[in-house]
C-alpha positions in Angstrom: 0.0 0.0 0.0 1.5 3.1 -1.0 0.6 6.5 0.7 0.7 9.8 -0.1 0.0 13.2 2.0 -1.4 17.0 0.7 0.8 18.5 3.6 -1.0 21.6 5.0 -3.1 22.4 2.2 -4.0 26.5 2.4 -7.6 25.7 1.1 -9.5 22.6 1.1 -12.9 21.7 -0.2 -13.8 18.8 2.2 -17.0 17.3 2.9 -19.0 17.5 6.1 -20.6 14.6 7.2 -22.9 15.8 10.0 -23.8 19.1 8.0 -23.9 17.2 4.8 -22.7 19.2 2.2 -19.6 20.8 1.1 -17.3 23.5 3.6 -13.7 25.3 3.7 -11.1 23.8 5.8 -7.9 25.5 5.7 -4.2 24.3 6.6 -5.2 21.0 7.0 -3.4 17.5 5.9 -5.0 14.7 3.7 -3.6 11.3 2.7 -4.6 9.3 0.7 -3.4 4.9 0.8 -4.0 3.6 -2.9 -7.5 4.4 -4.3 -8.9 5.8 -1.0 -8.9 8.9 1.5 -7.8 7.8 4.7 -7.4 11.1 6.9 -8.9 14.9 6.3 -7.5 17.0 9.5 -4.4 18.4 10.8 -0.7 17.1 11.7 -1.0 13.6 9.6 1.3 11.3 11.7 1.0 8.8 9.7 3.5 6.9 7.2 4.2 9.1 4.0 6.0 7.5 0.6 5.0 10.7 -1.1 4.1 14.5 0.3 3.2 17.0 -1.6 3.2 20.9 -0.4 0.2 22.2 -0.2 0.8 25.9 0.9 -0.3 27.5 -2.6 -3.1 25.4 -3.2 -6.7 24.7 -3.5 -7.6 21.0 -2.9 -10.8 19.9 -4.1 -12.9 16.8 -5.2 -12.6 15.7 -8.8 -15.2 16.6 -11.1 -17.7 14.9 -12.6 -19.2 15.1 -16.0 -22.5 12.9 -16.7 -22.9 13.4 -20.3 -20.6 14.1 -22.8 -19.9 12.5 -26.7 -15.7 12.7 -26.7 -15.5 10.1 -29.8 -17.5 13.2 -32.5 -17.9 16.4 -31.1 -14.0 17.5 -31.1 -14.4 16.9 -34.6 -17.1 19.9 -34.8 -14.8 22.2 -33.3 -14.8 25.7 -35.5 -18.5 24.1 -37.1 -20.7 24.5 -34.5 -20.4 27.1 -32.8 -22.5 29.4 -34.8 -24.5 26.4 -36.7 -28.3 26.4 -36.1 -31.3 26.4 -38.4 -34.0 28.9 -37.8 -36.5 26.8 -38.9 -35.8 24.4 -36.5 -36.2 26.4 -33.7 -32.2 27.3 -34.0 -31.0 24.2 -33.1 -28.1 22.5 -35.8 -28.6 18.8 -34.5 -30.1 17.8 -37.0 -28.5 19.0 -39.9 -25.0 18.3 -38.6 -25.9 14.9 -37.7 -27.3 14.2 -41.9 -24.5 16.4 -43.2 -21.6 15.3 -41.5 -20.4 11.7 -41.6 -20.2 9.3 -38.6 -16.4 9.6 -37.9 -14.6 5.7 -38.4 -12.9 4.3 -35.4 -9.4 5.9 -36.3 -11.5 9.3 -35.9 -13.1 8.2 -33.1 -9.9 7.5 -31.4 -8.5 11.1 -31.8 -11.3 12.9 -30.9 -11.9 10.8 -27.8 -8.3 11.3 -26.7 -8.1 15.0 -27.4 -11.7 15.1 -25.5 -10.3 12.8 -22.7 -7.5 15.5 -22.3 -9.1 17.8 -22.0 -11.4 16.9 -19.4 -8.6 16.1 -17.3 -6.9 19.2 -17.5 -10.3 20.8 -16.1 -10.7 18.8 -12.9 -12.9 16.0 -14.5 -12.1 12.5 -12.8 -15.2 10.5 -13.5 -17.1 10.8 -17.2 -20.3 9.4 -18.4 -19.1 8.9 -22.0 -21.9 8.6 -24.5 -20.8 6.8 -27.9 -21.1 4.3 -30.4 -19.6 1.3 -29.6 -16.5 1.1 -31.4 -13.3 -0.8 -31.3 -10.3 0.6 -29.2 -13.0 2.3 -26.5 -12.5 0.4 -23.6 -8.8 0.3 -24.0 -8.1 4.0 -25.0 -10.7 5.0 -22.1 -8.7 3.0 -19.5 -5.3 4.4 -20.8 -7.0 8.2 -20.2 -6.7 7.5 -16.6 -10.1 8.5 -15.6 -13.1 7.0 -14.1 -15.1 5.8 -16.8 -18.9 4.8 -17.1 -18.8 3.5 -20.8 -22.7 4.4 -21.8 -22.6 2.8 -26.0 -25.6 4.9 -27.5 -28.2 2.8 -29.7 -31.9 3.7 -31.0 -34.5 2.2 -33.1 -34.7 5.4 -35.7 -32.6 7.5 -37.2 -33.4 11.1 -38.1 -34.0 11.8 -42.0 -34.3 15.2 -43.6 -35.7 16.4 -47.0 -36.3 19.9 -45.7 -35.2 22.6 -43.2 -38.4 22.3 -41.0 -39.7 19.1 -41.2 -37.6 16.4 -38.7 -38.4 12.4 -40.3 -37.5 9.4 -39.3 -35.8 6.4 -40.4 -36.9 3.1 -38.6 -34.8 -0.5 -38.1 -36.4 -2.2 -34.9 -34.4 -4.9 -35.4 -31.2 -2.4 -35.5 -32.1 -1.4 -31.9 -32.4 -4.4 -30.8 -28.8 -5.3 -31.4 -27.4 -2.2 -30.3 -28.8 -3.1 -26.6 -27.1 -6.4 -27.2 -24.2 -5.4 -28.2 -24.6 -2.1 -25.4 -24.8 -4.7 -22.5 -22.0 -6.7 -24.2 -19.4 -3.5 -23.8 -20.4 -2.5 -20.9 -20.0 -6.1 -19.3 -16.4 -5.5 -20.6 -15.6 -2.4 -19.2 -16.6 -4.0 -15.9 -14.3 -6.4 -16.0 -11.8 -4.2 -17.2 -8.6 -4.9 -14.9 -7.7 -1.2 -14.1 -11.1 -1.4 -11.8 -12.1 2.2 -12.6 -14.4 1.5 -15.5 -18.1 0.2 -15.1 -21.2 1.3 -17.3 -24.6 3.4 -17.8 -27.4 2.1 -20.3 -28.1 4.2 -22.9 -30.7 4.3 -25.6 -29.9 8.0 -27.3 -33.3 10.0 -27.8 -36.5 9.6 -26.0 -38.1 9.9 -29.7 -36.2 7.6 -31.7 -36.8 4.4 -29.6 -40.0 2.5 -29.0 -41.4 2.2 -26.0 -40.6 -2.0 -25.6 -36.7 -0.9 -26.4 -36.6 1.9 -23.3 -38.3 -0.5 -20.8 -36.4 -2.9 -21.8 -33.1 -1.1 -21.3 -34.6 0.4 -18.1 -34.8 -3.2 -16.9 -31.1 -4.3 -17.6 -30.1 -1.1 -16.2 -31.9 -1.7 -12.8 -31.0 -5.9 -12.9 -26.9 -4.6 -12.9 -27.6 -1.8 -10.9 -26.4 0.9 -13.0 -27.5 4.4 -14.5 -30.2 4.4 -17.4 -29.6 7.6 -19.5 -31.2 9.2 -22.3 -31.4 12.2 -24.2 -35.2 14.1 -23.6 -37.0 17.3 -23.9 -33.8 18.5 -26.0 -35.4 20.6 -28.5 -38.8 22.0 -29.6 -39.0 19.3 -32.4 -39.0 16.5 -29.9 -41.5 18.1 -28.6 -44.0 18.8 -30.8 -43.3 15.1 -32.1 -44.0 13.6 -29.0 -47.5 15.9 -28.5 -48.2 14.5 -32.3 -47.3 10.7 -31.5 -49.3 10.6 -27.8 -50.5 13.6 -26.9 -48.3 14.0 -24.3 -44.4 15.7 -23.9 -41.6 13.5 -23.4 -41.4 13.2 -20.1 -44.7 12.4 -19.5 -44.6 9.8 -21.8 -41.8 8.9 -20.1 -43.5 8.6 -17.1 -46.2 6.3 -18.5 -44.0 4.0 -19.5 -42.0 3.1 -16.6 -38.6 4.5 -17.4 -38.4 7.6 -14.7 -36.5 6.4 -11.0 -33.9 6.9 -9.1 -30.9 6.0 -11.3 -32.5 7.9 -14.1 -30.3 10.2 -15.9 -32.3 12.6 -18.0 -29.7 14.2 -20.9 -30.8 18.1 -21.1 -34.4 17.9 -19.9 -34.5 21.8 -20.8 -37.9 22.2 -22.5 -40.2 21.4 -19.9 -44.4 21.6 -20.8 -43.6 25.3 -19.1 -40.4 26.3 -21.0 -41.2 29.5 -22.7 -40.7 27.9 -26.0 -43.7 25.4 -25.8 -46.2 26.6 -23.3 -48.0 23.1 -23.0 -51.2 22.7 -21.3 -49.9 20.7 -18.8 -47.3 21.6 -15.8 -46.3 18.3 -14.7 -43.0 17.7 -15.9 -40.9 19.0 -13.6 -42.5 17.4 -10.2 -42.6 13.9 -12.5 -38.7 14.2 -12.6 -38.8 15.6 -8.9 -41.0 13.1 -7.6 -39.9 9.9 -9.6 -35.8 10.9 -7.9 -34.5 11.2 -11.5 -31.4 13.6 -12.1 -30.9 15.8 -14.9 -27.3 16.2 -16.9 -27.6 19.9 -17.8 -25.4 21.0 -20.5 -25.6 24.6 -20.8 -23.4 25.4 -24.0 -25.1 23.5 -26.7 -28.3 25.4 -26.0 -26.5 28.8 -25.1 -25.3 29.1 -28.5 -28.6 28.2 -29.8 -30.0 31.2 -27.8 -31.8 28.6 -25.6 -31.3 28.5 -22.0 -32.7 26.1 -18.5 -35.8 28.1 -17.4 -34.2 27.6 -15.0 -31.4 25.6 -12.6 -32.5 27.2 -9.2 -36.3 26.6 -9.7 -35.3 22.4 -10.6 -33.1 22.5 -7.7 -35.8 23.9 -5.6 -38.3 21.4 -6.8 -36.1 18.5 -5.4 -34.3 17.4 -8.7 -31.1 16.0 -8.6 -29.0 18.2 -11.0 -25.7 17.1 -12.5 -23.4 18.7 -15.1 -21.9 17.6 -18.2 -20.2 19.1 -21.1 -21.9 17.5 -24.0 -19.7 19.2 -26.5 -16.2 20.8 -27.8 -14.8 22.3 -25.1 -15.3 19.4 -22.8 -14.3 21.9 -19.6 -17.0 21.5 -17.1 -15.7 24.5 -15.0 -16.9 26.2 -18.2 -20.2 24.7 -17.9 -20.9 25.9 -13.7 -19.9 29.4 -14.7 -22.1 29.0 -17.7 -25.0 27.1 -15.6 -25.1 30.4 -13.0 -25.0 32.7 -15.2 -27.4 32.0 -17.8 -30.1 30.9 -14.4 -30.0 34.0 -13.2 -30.4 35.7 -16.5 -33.6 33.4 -17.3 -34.5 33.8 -13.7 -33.7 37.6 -13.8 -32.9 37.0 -10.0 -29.5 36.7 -9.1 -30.5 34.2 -5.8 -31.9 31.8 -7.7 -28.5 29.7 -7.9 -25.5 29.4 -5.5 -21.9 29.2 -6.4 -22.4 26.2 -3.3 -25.1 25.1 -5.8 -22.7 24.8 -9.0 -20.3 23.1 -7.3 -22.3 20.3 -5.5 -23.9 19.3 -9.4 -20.2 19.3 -10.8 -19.3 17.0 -7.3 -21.9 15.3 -5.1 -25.1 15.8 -7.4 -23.0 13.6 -10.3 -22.1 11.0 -7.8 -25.8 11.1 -6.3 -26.8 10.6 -10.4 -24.3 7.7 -10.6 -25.0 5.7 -7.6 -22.0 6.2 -6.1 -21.4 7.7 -2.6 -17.8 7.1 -2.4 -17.3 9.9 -5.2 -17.6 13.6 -5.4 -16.5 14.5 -1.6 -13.3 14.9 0.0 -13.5 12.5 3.2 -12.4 9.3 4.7 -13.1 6.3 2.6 -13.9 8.1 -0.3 -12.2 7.8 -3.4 -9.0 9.8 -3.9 -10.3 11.5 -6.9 -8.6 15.1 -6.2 -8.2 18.1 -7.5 -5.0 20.7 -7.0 -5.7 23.9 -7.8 -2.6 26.6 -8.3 -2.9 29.7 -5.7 -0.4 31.6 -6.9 -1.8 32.1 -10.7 -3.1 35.7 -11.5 -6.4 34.7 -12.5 -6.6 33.1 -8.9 -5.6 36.2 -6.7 -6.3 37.7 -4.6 -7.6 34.3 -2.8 -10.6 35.2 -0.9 -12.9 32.7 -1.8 -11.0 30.4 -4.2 -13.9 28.4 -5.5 -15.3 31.7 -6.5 -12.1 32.5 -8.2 -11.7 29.0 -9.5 -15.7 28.9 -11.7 -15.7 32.8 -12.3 -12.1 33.8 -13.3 -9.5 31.1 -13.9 -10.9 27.6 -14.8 -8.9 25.0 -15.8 -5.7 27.8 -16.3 -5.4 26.9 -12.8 -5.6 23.3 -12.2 -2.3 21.9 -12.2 -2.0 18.3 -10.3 -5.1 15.6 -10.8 -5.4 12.0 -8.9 -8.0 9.6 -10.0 -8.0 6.4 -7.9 -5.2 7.5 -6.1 -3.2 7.8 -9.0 -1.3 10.8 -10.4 -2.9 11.8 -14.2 -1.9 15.4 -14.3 1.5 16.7 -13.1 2.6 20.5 -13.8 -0.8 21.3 -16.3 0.2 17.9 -18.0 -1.4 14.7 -19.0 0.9 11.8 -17.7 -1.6 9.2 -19.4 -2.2 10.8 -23.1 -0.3 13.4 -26.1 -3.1 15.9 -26.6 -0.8 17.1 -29.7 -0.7 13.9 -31.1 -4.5 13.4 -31.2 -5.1 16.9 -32.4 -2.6 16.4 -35.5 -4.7 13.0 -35.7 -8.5 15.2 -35.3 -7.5 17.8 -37.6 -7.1 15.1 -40.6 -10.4 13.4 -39.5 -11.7 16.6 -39.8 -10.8 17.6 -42.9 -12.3 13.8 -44.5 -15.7 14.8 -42.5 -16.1 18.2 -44.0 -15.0 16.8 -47.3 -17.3 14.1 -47.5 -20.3 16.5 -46.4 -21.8 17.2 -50.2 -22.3 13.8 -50.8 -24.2 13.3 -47.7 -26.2 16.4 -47.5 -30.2 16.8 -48.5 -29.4 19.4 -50.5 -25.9 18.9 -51.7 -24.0 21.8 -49.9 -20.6 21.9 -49.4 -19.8 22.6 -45.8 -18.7 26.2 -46.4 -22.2 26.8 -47.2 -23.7 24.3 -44.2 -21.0 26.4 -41.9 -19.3 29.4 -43.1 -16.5 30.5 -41.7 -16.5 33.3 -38.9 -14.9 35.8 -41.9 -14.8 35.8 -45.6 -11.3 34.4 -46.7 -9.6 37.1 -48.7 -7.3 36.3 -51.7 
């Protein structure tokens, strides 16, 4: 057993038991023996084979990020960030996902490990990773270093376009079918997986592109081994509407009737509720269904930002008794990006700036994802949790003066600041540098996977474009 100390650490996050929830301790000593915490206090007397000064840093729990696609959405980085169609109520989804070619696993492999990096480099320890299966996952996931909850993605339709307004489907039963075969299949792999940090979430991708028989179904498997059931609902206004057309009722309360809401639910965005601003339903039942049923909800503020969509909002679904986690969904996978973004854009929807904590941010990003997960040995600094930690530099600029450092950490210097990650007791990030992974390698790698994607876009494309004219560039590209 090997043993290592955070000797007098100036600020530390830890958890408190009695109060339950997260408080400041400052100038205090933790060790951690292999994969676990074994002391949070002062003057460790303990053995030491490693200690590390503490003095200039922030110590806090590792992040975690319930919902994020790593093997595909680096490859959309300088695409999407402006890409939407009006008449699909702004969002892009659905023309990037007809347009732009499902990358092969070589692509896949270098936009997972330039994602994985950069998770890491922003605090993230534990990922829910949300992607085809594809050879090399399991493996390259493992190599990352992180704690991994391998989610393969599956569904019974695909979407189909032959206009900018109208959203069609694409049914194979039979194709969904095997995908929960082979999903159960990977995922029984990744639990065996002898590096011990990897296990699995269930995953059928979009509440509207499954039938009902396939979601309970997967809801059952993922309750017989005990582990998360996620999928994508109440994304976008199409969904909507679709839903309403099919059953009369919006996805979540269809959702509801079927059996798939519980605790151990994972609901991907959840953001148009029946009393979102954008669809004014009838009904206002869907956030007390999610509230009531113990469901969580992976919000992922940046996809929807840039769509000029926001949460409406994340105090009022906090305040209703939802379980709220945080995930990064796409390029830039930095979920201190995403809690600056989540409390910002809540009080601007909220136009109250009490609505959501700083306290609040940080317990989705720690304890909320663990809570979402299953796992209470994750997300808190204490004995017998896991030592999945977190140094954060004191001495950088955008971290001074250091009054409250977890302000200063969300608001003002991010991942600039993180320089030293542990996952499972194990050192990932030294100095602002992966140890497991070359980001630079995989971004040489991305940026050729890239270029065949954008390439191959005309011949996939309902209408032929080109993907200058699907994305533009920012500026026109003088001779």
């Amino acid at each position: 057993m090997t043993t290592t100390v955070i000797r007098n650490a100036g600020w530390v996050i830890a958890w408190n038991e009695t109060a339950g929830q997260h408080a400041y301790r400052r100038d205090v000593d933790i060790a951690f023996s292999d994969d676990r915490i074994v002391f949070v206090g002062r003057n460790y007397t303990g053995a030491a084979d490693r200690v590390i000064d503490g003095r200039d840093r922030l110590v806090l729990p590792g992040l975690i990020d319930i919902h994020a696609h790593p093997e595909h959405e680096p490859l959309y980085r300088g695409v999407r960030e402006e890409h939407g169609v009006r008449n699909m109520h702004m969002t892009g989804l659905y023309e990037r996902s007809q347009a732009f070619s499902a990358p092969d696993d070589e692509a896949r492999a270098a936009s997972a490990e330039f994602a994985y990096c950069e998770l890491l480099l922003s605090g993230v320890t534990s990922l829910v990773d949300i992607s085809p299966a594809w050879d090399g996952w399991i493996e390259l996931f493992a190599k990352s270093g992180m704690r991994g909850f391998v989610a393969p993605g599956y569904a019974s339709a695909r979407w189909r376009l032959d206009n900018d307004f109208e959203l069609k489907f694409a049914w194979d039963e039979a194709r969904g079918r095997e995908g929960l075969a082979t999903a159960l299949e990977v995922i029984e792999c990744a639990t065996r997986h002898p590096s011990g940090r990897l296990s699995g979430a269930v995953s059928p991708m979009q509440i509207e592109n499954c039938t009902a028989d396939l979601l309970r179904d997967s809801y059952a498997a993922a309750r017989e081994r005990g582990i998360p059931f996620t999928v994508h609902i109440a994304q976008s206004v199409l969904e909507v509407q679709e839903m309403i057309r099919r059953h009369g009722k919006t996805p979540v309360q269809w959702a509801h009737e079927i059996g798939i809401l519980g605790p151990g639910t994972i609901l991907g965005h959840a953001l148009f509720l029946d009393t979102h601003s954008w669809i004014r339903w009838w009904t206002k039942t869907d956030l007390a269904l999610i509230a009531d049923h113990g469901c969580s909800v992976a919000h992922c503020p940046t996809p929807f930002a840039r769509y000029g969509q926001v949460m409406e909002n994340f105090g009022d679904y906090l305040r209703a008794g939802v379980n709220m986690g945080l995930g990064t969904d796409t390029t830039p996978h930095n979920l201190v990006e995403e809690m600056r973004k989540a409390g910002v854009l809540a009080r601007i929807a909220a136009r109250d700036i009490t609505t959501v904590t700083t306290s609040d941010l940080l317990n989705a990003a720690t304890i909320g994802g663990a809570r979402a997960l299953m796992r209470d040995d994750l997300g808190r600094i204490s004995p017998n949790s896991k030592a999945d930690l977190v140094l954060v530099d004191l001495t950088v600029p955008q971290m001074r003066p250091v009054r409250d450092p977890l302000r200063s950490f969300i608001y003002h210097a991010a991942d600039r600041a993180v320089c030293d990650v542990f996952v499972d007791g194990q050192q990932v990030v030294a100095d602002r540098r992966v140890l497991t992974m070359d980001q630079d390698d995989a971004a040489d790698r991305l940026a050729g996977a890239q270029r065949r994607m954008l390439e191959a876009a005309a011949r996939r494309d309902y209408r032929g474009r080109r993907a200058e004219q699907i994305s533009p560039l920012s500026l026109p590209l003088a001779d």
